[in-house]
C-alpha positions in Angstrom: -141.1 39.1 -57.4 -144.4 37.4 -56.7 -146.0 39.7 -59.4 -143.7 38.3 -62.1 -144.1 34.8 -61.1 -148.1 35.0 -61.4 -147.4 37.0 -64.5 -145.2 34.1 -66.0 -147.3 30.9 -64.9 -150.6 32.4 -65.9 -148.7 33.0 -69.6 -147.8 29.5 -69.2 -151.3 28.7 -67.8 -149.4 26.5 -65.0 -152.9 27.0 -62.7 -151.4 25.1 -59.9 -148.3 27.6 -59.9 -150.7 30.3 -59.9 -152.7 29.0 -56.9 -149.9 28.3 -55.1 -148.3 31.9 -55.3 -151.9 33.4 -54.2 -151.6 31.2 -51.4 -148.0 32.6 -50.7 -149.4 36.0 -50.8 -152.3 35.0 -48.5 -150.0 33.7 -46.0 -148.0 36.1 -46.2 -150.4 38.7 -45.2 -152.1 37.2 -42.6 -148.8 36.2 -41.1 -147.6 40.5 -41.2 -151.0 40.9 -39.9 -150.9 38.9 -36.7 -147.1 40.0 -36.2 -148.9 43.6 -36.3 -151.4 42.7 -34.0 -148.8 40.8 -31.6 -146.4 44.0 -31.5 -149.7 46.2 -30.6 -150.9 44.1 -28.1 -147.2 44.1 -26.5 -147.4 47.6 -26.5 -150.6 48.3 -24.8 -149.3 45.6 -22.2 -146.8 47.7 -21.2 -148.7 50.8 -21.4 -151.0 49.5 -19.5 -148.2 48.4 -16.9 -146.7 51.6 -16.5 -150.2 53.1 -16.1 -150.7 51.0 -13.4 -147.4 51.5 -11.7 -148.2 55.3 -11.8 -151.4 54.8 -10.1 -150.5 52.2 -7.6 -147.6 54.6 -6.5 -150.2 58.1 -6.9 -152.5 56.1 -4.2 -149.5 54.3 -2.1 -148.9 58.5 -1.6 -152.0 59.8 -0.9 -152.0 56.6 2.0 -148.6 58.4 3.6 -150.2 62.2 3.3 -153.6 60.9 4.9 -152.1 58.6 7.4 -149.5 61.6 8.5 -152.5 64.2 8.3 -154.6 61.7 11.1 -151.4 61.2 13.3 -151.8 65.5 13.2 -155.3 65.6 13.8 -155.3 63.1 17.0 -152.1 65.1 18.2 -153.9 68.0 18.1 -157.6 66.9 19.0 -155.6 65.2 22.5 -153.8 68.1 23.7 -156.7 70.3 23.5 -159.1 67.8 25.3 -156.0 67.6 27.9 -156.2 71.8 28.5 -160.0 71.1 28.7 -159.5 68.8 31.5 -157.3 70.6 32.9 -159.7 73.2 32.9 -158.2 75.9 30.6 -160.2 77.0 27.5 -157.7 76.4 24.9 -158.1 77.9 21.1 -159.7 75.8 18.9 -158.2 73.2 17.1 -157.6 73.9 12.9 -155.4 72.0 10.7 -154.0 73.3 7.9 -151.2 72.1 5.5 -148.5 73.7 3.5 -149.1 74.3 -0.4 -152.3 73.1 -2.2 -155.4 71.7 -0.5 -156.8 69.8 -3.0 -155.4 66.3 -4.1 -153.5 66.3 -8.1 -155.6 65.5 -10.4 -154.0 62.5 -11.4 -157.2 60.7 -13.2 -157.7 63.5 -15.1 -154.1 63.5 -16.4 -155.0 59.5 -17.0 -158.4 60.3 -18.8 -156.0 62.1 -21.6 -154.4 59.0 -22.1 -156.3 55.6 -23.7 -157.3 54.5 -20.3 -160.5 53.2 -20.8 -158.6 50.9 -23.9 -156.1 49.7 -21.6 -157.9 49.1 -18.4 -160.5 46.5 -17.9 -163.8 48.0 -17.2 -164.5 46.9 -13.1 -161.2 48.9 -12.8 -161.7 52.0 -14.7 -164.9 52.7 -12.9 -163.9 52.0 -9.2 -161.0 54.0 -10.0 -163.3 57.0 -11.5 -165.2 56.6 -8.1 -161.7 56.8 -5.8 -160.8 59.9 -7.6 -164.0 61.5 -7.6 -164.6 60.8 -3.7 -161.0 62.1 -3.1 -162.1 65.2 -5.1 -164.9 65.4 -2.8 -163.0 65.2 0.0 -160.9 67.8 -1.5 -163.6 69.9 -1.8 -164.8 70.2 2.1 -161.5 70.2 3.5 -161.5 73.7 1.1 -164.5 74.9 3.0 -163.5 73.9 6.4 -160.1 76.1 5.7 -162.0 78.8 4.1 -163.8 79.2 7.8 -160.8 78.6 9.8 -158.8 81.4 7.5 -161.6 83.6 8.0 -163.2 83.3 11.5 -160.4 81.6 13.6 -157.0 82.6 12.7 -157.3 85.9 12.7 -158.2 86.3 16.3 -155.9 83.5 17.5 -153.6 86.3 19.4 -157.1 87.9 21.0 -157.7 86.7 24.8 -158.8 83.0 24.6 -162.0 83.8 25.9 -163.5 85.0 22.7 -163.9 81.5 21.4 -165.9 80.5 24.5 -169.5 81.6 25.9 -169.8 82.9 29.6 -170.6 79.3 30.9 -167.1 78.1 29.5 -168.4 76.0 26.4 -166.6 76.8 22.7 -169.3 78.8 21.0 -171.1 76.9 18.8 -169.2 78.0 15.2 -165.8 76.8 16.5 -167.3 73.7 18.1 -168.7 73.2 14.3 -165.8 73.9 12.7 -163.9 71.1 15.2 -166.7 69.0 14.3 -166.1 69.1 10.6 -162.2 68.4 11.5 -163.7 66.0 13.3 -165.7 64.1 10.6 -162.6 65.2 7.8 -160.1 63.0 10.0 -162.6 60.2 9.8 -163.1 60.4 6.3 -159.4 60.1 5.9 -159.0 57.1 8.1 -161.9 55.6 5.5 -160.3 56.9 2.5 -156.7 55.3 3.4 -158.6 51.8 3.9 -160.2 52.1 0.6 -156.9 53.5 -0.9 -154.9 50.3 0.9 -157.1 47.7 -0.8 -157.0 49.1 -4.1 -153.4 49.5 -4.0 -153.2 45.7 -2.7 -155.3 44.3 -5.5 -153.9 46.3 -8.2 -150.5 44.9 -6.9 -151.1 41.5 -7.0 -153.4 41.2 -9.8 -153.2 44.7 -12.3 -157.1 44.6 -11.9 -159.8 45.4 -9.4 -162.6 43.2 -8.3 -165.7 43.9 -6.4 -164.0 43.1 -2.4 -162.5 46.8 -2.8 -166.3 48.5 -3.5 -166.7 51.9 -2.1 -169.9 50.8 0.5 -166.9 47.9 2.0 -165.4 51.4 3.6 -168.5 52.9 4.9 -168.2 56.3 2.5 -171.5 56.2 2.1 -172.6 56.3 5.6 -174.5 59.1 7.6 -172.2 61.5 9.2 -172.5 60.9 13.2 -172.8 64.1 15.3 -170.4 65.2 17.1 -170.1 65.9 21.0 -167.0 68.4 21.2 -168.0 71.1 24.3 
């Protein structure tokens, strides 16, 4: 319809007319193209929303798992100390948990996705670091099974003596292996702090800002030695 009324008015050589249906067209355009643009940027809002509503609920989990796997750990580390006391020489403690050991990988499934579009940068990173330190953690807890599978279980129904040297003391690769239970518990006490904040501030605010850095949580500290006899 526009075509035909250029077509006319430049046959009648009505310039005016024919400005004034370019600038129609013009309008026109730029008018669809901003209505594109506003329908886009709607979308990725809510993309982005659900994204974070998917991750804010992933890490509210991994709080409950961590805080339930502590409450285990302390359970377990306080009985044994009790039989210590009391001067038995218990088994060593282990902790081990049903089905997987290692953490979903839940950024990865995220990485497939436009993340790094719909997430402001601050945010993307710290969350690459959470997920990668989780992996981590992931990681040793797989090696500290690995031992327990292999050295400890198996001779769990042997006399309770084998895990103890003639002067009473755990031998020194069970007392490691507590230790690294040991240090694993306090990793997860430091993870669910780090996992809380990030959780808070993506709740209020859909973005994360530098009070939720790793180094706030101590995970880059030196590992303490431990004094389990």
């Amino acid at each position: 319809m526009i075509l035909r009324s250029v077509i006319r008015h430049v046959r009648d050589q009505n310039w005016f007319a024919v400005g004034l249906d370019f600038l129609i067209v013009v309008v026109g355009v730029f008018i669809g193209i901003q209505v594109s643009n506003w329908n886009d940027q709607r979308a990725a809002g809510q993309q982005r929303d659900l994204i974070v509503e998917a991750l804010i609920n992933d890490i509210r989990d991994h709080i409950a798992v961590q805080n339930r796997f502590v409450d285990r750990i302390d359970a377990d580390f306080k009985a044994w100390e009790q039989a210590r006391a009391a001067g038995q020489r218990p088994d060593p403690v282990v902790f081990r948990i049903e089905g997987s050991d290692s953490a979903p990988d839940t950024w990865g499934t995220l990485r497939q996705m436009p993340v790094a579009t719909l997430l402001d940068p601050a945010s993307a990173v710290m969350l690459s670091y959470y997920y990668s330190e989780l992996d981590g953690l992931s990681a040793k807890f797989i090696r500290y099974v690995g031992f327990v599978e292999d050295r400890i279980l198996p001779y769990l129904d042997s006399n309770a003596e084998f895990f103890y040297t003639d002067e009473g003391d755990l031998k020194r690769p069970y007392r490691a292996s507590m230790d690294r239970l040991s240090e694993h518990r306090a990793e997860l006490v430091r993870m669910t702090a780090w996992a809380e904040c990030i959780v808070g501030q993506l709740d209020a605010d859909g973005l994360l800002g530098s009070n939720c850095n790793r180094s706030e949580f101590g995970l880059d500290d030196p590992i303490a030695r431990s004094s389990i006899q």
